[in-house]
C-alpha positions in Angstrom: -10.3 58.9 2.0 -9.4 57.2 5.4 -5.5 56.3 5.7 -4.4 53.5 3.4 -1.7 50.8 3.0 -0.5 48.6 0.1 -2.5 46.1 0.3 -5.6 47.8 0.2 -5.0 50.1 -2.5 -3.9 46.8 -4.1 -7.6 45.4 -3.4 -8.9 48.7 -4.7 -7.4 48.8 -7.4 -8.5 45.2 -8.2 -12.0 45.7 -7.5 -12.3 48.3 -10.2 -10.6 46.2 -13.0 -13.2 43.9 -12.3 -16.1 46.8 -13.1 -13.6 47.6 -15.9 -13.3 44.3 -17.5 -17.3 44.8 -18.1 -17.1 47.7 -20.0 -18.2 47.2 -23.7 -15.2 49.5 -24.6 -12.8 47.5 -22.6 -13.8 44.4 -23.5 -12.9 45.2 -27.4 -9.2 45.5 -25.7 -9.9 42.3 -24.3 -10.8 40.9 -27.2 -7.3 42.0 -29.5 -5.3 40.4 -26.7 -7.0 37.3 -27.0 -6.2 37.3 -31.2 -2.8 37.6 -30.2 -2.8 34.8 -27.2 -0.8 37.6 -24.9 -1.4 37.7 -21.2 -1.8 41.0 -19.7 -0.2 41.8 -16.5 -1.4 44.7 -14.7 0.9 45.8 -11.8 1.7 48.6 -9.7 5.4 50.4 -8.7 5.1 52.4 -5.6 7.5 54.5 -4.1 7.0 55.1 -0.4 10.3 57.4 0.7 13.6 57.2 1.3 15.4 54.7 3.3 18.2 54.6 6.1 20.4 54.2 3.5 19.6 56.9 1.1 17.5 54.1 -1.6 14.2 54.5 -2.2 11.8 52.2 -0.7 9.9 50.6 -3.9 7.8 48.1 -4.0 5.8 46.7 -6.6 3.1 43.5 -6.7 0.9 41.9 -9.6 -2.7 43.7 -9.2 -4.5 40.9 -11.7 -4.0 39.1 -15.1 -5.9 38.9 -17.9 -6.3 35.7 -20.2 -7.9 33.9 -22.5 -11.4 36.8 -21.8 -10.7 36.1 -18.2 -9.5 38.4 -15.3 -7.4 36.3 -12.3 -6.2 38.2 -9.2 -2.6 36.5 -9.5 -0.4 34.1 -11.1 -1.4 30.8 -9.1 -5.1 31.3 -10.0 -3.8 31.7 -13.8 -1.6 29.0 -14.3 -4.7 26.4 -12.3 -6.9 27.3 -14.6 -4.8 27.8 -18.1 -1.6 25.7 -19.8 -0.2 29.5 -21.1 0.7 28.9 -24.9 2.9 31.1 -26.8 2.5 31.8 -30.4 5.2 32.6 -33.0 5.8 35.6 -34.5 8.7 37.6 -36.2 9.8 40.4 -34.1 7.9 43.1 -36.3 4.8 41.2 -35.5 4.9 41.0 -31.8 5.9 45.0 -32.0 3.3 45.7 -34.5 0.5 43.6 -32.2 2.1 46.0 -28.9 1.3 48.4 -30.8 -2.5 47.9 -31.9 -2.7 47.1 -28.4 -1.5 50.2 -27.1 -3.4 52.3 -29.3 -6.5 50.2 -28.5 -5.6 51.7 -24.9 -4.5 55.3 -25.7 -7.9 55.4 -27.5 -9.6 53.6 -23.8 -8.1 56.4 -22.0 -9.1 59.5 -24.5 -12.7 58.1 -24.5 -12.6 58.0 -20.3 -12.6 54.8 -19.8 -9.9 54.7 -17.4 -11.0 58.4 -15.7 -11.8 56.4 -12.6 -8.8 54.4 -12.2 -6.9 57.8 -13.3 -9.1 59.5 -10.6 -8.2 56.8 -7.6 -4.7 56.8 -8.9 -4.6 60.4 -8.1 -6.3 60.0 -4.5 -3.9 57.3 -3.8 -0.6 59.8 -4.3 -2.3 62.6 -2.4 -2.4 60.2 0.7 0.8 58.8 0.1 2.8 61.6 0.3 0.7 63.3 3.7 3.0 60.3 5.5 6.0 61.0 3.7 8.8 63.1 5.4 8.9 67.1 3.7 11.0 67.1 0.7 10.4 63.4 0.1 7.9 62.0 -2.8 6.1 58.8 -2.6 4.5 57.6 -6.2 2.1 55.1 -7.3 2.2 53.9 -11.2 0.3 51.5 -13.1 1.6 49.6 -15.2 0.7 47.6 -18.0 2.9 44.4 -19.1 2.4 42.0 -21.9 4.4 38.9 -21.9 6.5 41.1 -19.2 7.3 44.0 -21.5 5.7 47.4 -20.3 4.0 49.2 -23.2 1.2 51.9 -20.9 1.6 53.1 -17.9 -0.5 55.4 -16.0 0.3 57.7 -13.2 -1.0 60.3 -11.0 -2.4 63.6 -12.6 -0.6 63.3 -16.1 -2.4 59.9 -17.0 -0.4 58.1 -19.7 3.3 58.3 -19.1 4.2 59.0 -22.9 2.3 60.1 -25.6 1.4 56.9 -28.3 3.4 58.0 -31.0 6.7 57.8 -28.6 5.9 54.9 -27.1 5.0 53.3 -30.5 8.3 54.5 -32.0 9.7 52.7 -29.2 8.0 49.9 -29.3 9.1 49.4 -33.1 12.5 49.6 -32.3 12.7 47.3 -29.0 14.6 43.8 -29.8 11.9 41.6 -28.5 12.8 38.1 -27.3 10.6 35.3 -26.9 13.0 32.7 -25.6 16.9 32.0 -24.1 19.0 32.0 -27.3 21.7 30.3 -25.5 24.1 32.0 -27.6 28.0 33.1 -26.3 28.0 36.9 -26.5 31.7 36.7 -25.9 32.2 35.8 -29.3 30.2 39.2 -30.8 32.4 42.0 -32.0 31.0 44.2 -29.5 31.4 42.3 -26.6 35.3 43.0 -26.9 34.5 46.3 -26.2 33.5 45.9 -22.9 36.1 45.8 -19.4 37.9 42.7 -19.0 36.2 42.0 -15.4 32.6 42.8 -17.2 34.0 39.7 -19.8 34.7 37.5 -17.2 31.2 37.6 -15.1 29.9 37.4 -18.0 31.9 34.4 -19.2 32.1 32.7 -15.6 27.5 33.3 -15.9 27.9 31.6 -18.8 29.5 28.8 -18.2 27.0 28.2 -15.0 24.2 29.4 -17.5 24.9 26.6 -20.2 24.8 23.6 -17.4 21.8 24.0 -16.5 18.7 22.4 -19.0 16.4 25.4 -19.4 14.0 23.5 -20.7 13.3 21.6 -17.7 10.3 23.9 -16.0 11.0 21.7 -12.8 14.7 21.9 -12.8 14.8 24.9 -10.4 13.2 26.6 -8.1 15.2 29.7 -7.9 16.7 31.3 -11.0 18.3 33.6 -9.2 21.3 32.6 -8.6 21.7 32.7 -12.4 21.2 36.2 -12.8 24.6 37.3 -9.9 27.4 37.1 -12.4 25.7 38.9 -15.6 24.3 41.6 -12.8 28.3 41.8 -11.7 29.2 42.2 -15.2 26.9 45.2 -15.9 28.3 46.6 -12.7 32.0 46.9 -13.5 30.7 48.1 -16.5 29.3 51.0 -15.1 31.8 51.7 -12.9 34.0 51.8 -16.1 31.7 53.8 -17.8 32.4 56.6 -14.1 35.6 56.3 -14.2 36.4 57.3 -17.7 34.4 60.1 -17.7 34.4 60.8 -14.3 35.5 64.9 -14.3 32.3 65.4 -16.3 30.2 63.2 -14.0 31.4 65.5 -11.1 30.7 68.7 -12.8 27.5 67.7 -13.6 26.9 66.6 -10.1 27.5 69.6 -9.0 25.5 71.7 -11.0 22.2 69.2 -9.7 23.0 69.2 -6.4 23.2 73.5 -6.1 20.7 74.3 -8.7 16.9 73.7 -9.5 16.3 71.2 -12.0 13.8 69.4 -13.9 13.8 66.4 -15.1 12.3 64.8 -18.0 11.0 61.9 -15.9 10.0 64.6 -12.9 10.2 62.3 -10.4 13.5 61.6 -11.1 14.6 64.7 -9.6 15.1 64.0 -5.6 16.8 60.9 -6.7 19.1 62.4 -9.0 19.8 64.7 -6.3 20.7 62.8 -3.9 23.2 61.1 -5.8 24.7 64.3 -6.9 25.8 65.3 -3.6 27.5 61.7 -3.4 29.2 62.4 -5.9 32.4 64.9 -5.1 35.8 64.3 -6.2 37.3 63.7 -2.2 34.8 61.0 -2.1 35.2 57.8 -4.0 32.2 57.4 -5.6 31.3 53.3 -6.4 27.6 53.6 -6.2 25.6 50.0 -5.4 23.5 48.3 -7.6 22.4 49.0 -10.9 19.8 52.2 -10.1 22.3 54.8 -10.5 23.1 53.1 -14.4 19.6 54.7 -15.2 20.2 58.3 -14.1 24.2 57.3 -15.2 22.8 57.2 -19.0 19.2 59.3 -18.7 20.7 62.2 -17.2 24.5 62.4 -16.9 25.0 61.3 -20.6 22.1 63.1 -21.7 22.3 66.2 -20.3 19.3 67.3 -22.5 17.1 65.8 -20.2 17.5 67.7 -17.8 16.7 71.9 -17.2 18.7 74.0 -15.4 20.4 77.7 -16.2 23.7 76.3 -15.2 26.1 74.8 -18.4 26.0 71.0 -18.4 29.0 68.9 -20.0 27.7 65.5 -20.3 30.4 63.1 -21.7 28.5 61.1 -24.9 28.2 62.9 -28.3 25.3 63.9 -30.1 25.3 60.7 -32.0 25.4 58.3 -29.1 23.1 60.6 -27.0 20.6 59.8 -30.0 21.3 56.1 -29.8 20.3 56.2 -26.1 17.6 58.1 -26.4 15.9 55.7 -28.4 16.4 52.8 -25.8 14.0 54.3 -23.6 12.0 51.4 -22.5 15.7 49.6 -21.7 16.7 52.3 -19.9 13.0 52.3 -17.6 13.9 48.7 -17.4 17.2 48.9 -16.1 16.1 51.0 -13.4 13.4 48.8 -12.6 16.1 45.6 -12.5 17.5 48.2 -9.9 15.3 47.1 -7.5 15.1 43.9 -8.2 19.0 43.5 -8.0 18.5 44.5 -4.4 16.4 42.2 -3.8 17.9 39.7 -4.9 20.9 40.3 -2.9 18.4 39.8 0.2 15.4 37.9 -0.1 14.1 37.8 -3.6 13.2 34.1 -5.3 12.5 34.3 -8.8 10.7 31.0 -9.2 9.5 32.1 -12.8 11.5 30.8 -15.9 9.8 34.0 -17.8 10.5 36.6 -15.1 14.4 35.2 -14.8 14.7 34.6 -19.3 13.1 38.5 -19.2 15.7 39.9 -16.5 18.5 38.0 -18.7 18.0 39.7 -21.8 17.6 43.0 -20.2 20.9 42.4 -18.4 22.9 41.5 -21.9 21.4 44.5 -23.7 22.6 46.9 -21.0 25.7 45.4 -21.5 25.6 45.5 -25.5 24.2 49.6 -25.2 27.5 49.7 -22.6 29.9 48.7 -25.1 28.3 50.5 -28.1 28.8 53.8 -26.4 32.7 53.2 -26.1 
């Protein structure tokens, strides 16, 4: 294969889910998603190095929808062609219908259906990381979003990320949301719990959150600056969260930074790494962004995820390690709202009322698994 960039392994990748979309077995899939009126978003994370400043350089784009029995290269072509409806369900409805979806896929994949996307997925991360400085991964995954939840993803050489039973299991226990409840969190039990700063982002995003008529789909056209103060909030949070427990964090640190590791998510491990050997107790330590939260509550609160000869301490108990665990699919989220907090910082424009109303949510349950763990 001849050297490749993004956007032509975007346009590959695009090319073959039009030959997929006329398979007989994928069309089946097709047809459950239609039953359920959900649009399918397929779209790819890639990780191409490390930058200047120690981050990794992700990017990530929309490869093609699927509607109504229809395929559409991007968002702008959907929304010309379909008003997108929404219907009602009960929250064990829309898990159980991700769920019959995701087996409809596990089952796609077992049968081969997807061998030749798994087979240029594979290609693509061979190239990637010949231009990659040594000791330095680039990765390409797949993912696939309904109604911007990801329930399958594929990557290279291991195919599906999780097996279906876990990611059913988490699927049944995800609090889906449909909608802004424009509901004051400050007045829930376990909102108390959290910092006094994280209260008052939270309060002062609030306040700016409940002038403004959501309901108005040409109020804005940039949500972002919505989303600052509830980032902030989760922020001090964190640094809370390193503070308190902060001997054990260092400890830990220490023991990935000198020793060989693997991670349950392996290409967590360089990252992980590299924040280890930030972390040192003549150093003060105030990571940026909301990135290091994931490895924070993946890996230095559940040491369990990680293996290594040396003794880890971790700093949650058994119980709360449990509670974590099964938040999986936050916890990939948070790291993906990583990214996108960076972004945001710089350049990003969220001009979607469903992109910004699914970044919300995600940002008040990382805040509600903060304080639950206190």
């Amino acid at each position: 294969m001849e050297k490749i960039f993004l956007p032509d392994i975007r346009e590959m990748i695009y090319k073959l889910f039009l030959e997929l979309f006329k398979s007989k077995h994928f069309q089946e899939f097709v047809n459950k998603l239609d039953e359920f009126e959900f649009v399918l978003e397929i779209k790819d994370n890639t990780i191409v190095g490390i930058s200047e400043f120690g981050n990794e350089m992700y990017d990530s784009d929309i490869l093609c929808l699927i509607y109504k029995r229809k395929i559409f290269k991007n968002r702008r072509e959907l929304s010309d062609n379909h008003i997108i409806t929404k219907r009602d369900f009960t929250t064990k409805e829309y898990a159980n219908n991700l769920i019959a979806l995701n087996k409809k896929l596990v089952f796609l994949e077992e049968l081969g259906v997807l061998n030749d996307l798994q087979k240029l997925i594979d290609a693509i991360y061979e190239q990637l990381n010949e231009y990659v400085e040594e000791d330095v991964f680039a990765s390409l995954t797949v993912e696939f979003n309904i109604n911007e939840y990801c329930f399958f993803m594929l990557e290279n050489e291991v195919g599906s990320i999780e097996t279906a039973s876990v990611i059913q299991r988490e699927i049944s226990k995800y609090d889906f949301v449909t909608s802004i409840e424009m509901e004051d969190h400050s007045q829930r039990d376990w909102f108390r719990k959290l910092d006094k700063d994280s209260q008052t982002f939270y309060k002062a995003g609030f306040k700016l959150l409940s002038k403004i008529d959501l309901k108005d789909n040409d109020q804005l056209l940039d949500y972002s600056p919505l989303l600052l103060d509830f980032i902030k909030a989760v922020e001090s949070e964190m640094m809370y969260l390193i503070k308190t427990n902060l001997k054990d964090i260092e400890h830990d640190a220490k023991v990935f930074a000198n020793n060989t590791i693997t991670c349950s998510f392996y290409k967590d491990v360089y990252k992980l790494k590299d924040y280890s050997k930030k972390i040192k107790p003549e150093f003060d330590f105030k990571p940026s962004g909301l990135t290091f939260l994931y490895y924070l509550l993946t890996y230095f609160a559940q040491p369990r995820n990680v293996t290594t000869t040396a003794k880890l301490n971790g700093f949650l108990t058994e119980k709360q390690q449990n509670e974590i665990g099964d938040m999986k699919m936050l916890l990939r989220r948070i790291k993906e709202n990583g990214y996108i907090r960076n972004q945001l910082i710089h350049s990003l424009i969220i001009n979607s009322k469903s992109d910004f109303e699914m970044i919300y949510i995600d940002l008040v349950l990382s805040l509600q698994l903060l304080a639950s763990i206190k």
